[in-house]
C-alpha positions as CSV (number, residue, x, y, z in Angstrom):
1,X,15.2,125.6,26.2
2,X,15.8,122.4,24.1
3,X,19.2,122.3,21.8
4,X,16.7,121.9,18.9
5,X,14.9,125.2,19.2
6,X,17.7,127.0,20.1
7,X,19.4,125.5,16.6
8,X,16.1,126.8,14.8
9,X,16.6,130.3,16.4
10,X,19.5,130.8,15.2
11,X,19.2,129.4,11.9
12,X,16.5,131.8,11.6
13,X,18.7,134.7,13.1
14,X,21.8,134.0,11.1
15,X,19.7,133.2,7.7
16,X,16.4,134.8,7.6
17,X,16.3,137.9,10.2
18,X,16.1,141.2,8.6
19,X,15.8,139.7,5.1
20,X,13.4,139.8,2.4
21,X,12.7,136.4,0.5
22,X,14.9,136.4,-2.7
23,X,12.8,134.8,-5.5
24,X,14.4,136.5,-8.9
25,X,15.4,132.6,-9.4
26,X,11.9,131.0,-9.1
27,X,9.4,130.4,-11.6
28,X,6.8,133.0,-11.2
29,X,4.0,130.7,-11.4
30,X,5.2,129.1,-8.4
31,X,2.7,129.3,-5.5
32,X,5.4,128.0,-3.1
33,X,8.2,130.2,-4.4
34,X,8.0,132.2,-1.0
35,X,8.1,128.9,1.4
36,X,10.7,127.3,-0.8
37,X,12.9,130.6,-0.4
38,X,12.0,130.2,3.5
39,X,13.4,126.5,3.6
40,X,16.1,126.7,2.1
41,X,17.4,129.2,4.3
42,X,16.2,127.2,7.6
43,X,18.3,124.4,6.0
44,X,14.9,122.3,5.1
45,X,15.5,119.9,2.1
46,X,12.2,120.2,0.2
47,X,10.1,116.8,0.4
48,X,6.5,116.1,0.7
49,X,7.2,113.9,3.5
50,X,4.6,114.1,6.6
51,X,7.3,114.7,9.4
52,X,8.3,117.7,11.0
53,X,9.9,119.8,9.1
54,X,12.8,120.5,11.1
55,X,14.4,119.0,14.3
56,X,11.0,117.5,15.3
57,X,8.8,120.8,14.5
58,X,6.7,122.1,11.7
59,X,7.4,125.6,10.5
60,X,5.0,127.4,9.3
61,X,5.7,130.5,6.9
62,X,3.5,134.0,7.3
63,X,0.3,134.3,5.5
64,X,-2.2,137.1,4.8
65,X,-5.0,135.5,6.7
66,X,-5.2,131.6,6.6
67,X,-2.4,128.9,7.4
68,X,-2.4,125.5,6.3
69,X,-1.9,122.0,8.8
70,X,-1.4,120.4,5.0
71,X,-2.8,119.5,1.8
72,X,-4.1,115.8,3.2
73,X,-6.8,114.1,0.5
74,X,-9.3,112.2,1.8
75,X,-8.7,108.4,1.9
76,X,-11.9,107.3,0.9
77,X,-13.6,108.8,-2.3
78,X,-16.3,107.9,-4.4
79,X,-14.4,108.5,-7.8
80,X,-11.7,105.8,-7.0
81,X,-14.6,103.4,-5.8
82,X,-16.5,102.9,-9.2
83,X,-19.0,104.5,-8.0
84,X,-18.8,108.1,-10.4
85,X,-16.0,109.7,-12.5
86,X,-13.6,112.2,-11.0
87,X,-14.7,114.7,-13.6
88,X,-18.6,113.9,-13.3
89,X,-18.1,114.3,-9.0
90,X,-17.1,117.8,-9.6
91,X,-19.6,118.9,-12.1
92,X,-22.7,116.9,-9.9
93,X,-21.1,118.4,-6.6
94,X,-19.1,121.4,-7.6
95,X,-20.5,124.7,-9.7
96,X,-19.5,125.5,-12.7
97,X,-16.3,128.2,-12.7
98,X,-15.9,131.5,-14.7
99,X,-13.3,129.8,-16.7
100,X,-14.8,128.0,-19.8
101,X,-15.0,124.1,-19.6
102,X,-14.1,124.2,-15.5
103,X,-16.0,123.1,-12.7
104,X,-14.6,122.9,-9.1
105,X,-15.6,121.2,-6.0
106,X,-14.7,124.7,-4.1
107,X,-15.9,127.4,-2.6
108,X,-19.5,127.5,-1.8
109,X,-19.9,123.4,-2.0
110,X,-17.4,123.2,0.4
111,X,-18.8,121.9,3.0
112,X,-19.2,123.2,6.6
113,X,-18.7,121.3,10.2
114,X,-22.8,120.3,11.1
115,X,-24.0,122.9,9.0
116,X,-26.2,122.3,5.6
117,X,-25.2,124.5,2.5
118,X,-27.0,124.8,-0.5
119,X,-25.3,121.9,-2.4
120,X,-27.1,119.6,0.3
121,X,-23.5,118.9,1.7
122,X,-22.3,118.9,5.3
123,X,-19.3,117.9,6.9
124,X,-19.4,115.6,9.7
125,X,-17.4,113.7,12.6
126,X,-18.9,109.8,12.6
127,X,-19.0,108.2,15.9
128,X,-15.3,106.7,15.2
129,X,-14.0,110.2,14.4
130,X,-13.9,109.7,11.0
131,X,-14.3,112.9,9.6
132,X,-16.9,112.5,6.3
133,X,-18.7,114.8,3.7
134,X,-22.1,113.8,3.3
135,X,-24.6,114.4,0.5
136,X,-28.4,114.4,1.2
137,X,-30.7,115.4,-2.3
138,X,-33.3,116.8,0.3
139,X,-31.0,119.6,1.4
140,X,-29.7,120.5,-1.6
141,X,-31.2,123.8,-2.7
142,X,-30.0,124.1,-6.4
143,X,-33.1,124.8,-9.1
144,X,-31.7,122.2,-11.3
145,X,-30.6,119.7,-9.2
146,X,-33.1,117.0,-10.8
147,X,-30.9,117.4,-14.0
148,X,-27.9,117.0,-12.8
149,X,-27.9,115.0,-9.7
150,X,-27.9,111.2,-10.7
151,X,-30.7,109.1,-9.8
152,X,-28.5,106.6,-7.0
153,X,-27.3,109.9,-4.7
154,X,-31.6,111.0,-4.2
155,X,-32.1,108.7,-1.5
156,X,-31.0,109.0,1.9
157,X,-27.0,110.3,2.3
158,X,-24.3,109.3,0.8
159,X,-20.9,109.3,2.3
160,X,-18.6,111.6,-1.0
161,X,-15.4,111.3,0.9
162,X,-13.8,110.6,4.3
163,X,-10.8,110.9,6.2
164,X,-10.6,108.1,8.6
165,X,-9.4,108.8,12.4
166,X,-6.4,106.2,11.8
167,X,-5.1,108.0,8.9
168,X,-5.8,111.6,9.9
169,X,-4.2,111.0,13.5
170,X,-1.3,110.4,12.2
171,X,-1.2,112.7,10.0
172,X,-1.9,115.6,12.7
173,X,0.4,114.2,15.2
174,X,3.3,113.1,12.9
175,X,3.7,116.8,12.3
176,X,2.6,119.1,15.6
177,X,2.5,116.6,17.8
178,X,6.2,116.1,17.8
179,X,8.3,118.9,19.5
180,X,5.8,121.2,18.3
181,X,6.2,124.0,15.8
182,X,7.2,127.1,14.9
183,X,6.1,130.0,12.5
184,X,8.5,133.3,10.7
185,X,6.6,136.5,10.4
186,X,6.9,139.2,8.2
187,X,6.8,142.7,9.1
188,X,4.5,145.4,6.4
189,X,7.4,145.9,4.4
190,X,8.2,142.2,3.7
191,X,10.9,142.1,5.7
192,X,11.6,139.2,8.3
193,X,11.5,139.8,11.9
194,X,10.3,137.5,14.3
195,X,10.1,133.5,15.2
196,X,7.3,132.1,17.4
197,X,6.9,128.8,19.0
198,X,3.3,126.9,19.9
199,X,3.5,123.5,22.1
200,X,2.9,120.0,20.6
201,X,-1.1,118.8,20.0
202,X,-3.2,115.8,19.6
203,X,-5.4,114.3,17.0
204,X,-8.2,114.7,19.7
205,X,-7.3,118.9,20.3
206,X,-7.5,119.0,16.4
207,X,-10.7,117.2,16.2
208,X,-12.1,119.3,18.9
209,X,-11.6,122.6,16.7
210,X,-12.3,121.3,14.0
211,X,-16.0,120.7,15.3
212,X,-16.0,124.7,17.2
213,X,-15.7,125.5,13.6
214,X,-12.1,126.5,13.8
215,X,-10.3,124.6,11.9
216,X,-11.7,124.0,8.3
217,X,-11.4,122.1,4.8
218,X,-10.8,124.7,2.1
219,X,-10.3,122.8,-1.1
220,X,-9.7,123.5,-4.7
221,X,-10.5,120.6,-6.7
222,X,-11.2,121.3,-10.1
223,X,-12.4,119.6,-13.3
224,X,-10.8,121.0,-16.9
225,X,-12.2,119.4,-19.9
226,X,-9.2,121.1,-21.8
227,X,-6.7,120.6,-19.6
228,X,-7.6,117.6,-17.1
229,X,-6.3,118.0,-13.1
230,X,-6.3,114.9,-11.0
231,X,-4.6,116.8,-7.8
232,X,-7.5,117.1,-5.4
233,X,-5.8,120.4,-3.4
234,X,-7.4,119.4,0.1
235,X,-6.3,122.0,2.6
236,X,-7.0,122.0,5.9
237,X,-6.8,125.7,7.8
238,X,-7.3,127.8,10.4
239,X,-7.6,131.7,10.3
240,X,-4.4,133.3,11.5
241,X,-6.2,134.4,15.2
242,X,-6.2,131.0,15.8
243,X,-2.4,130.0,14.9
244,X,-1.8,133.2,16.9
245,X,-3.6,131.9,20.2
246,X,-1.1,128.8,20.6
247,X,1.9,130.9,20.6
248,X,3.8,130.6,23.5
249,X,6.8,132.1,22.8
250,X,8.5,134.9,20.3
251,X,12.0,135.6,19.4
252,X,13.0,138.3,19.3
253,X,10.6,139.2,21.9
């Protein structure tokens, strides 16, 4: 066993083993209270940077079902080309949300790996490995789509965002592709009690389950006339029976 794994288990032994996260100090509204609490005991300085986390591997905290590679926007978009507004993408492409004056690009428009939904959007690998969501007016399925669906995007498809192989590679391997990474489980009564480790992986592995269906985009971009959001919230996940098949090793076992 490398010194840096054994310096992670015993972080996690020493600091997080038999405890229950301690948020009474965070805001409640925070999302990442939990995985803030979770760092700071592992000794991880909180930063956005795209690096392992910790001694060359990415932890990963427990979830309910689904666990995030990362919140990586797409590098090419159509609202920072000219070609549509940010807010005008979201209500052409999105549906319109219970919440008065919101529209989100999530959910159901999300699209699928080789798969048409309703919205007439599919997610696709090009044959660089850029990974693209495409829009074709002939698949899309909405009753109203000849009122809301500009004249320019009827033709042919059109290319709404992509995430180029250059950019995503190193993205996937600057993180797990390192020494690997880890994750801490919770037990049903919130308490910590085990640390697993899965090996390293490539940008090609990734790609691969990304096109079994795997590994998916789950986003949560939204549109507020009242109160305007620019973050995209592009996640990329997998279901927690996948995380669990590339475990390799558990502590305590």
């Amino acid at each position: 066993m490398d010194e840096a794994k054994q310096e992670i288990i015993k972080r996690f032994m020493q600091n997080v083993y038999g405890k229950s996260p301690d948020i009474s100090a965070a805001t409640s509204t925070h999302d990442g209270k939990y995985g803030h609490w979770l760092e700071t005991q592992m000794g991880i300085a909180h930063n956005g940077d795209n690096a392992p986390d910790l001694l060359g591997y990415e932890m990963k905290n427990d979830t309910s079902s689904k666990t995030s590679f990362g919140d990586w926007s797409p590098n090419v978009k159509i609202w920072s080309d000219g070609t549509i507004e940010r807010g005008d993408f979201v209500k052409t492409f999105g549906h319109k949300s219970p919440e008065p004056n919101r529209w989100s690009w999530s959910g159901k428009p999300v699209p699928k790996y080789g798969k048409w939904n309703e919205y007439g959007q599919t997610l696709r690998i090009s044959p660089i490995d850029d990974i693209e969501v495409i829009y074709d007016y002939k698949h899309d399925m909405r009753a109203d789509k000849d009122k809301i669906v500009p004249l320019p995007f009827r033709f042919g498809e059109n290319v709404l965002m992509a995430w180029t192989r250059e950019s995503m590679k190193k993205k996937v391997e600057s993180k797990f592709n390192q020494k690997g990474w880890f994750k801490c489980f919770l037990n049903s009564d919130g308490v910590y009690y085990q640390i697993a480790f899965g090996k390293p992986f490539t940008f090609e592995q990734w790609l691969e389950d990304v096109k079994s269906g795997k590994i998916y985009l789950d986003s949560g971009m939204y549109h507020d006339e009242i109160e305007p959001n620019t973050r995209p919230y592009m996640q990329w996940r997998a279901d927690n029976a996948y995380w669990e098949s590339l475990i390799q090793e558990r502590y305590p076992n």
